[in-house]
Phi, psi and omega in degrees: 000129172262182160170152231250156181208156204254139184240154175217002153182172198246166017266160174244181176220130189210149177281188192260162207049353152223188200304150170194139164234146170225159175244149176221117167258151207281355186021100154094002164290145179273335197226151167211126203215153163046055150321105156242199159208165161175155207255147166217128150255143190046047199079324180275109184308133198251133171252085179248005195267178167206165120133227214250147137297139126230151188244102194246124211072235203228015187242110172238153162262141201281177162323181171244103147314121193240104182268136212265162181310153179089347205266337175314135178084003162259133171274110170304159126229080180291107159240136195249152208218123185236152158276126182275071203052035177126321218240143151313122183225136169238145199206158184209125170292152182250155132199150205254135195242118165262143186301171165305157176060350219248129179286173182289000000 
């Protein structure tokens, strides 16, 4: 089961095999267009995402993160990117992968 969560700073934290969706809102845009996201650990883009963006309002929701078995112990960053009232904006998630067993 996946499900979203609203973020407004990081770092967050999620284990390995599972789902996250984040929503990020756009705070005081009137217009938001051309979403995009994408994950990187140790610089390097990860393909851990699937599906769609959407954007509704001032809200976008990002792809569905699946995090795969092995990923413990890598710090994700995500970031995600909308045209904002005209102008490019970009906000970037932190999150810390936890191992099997391993507490917050």
């Amino acid at each position: 089961m996946s499900d979203t969560a609203w973020v407004r700073e990081g770092p967050q934290t999620l284990r390995e095999g599972q789902e996250k969706r984040f929503a990020v809102v756009w705070e005081g845009a009137a217009t938001v267009t051309s979403g995009t996201d994408e994950i990187y650990a140790n610089g390097s883009t990860q393909t851990v995402l699937t599906g769609s963006i959407s954007i509704v309002g001032n809200v976008e929701s990002t792809r569905l993160l699946t995090v795969p078995a092995g990923a413990g112990g890598l710090t994700y960053v995500w970031e995600v990117a909308a045209v904002v009232d005209g102008n490019l904006t970009k906000a970037g998630v932190q999150i810390e992968i936890l191992k099997p067993g391993q507490e917050m």
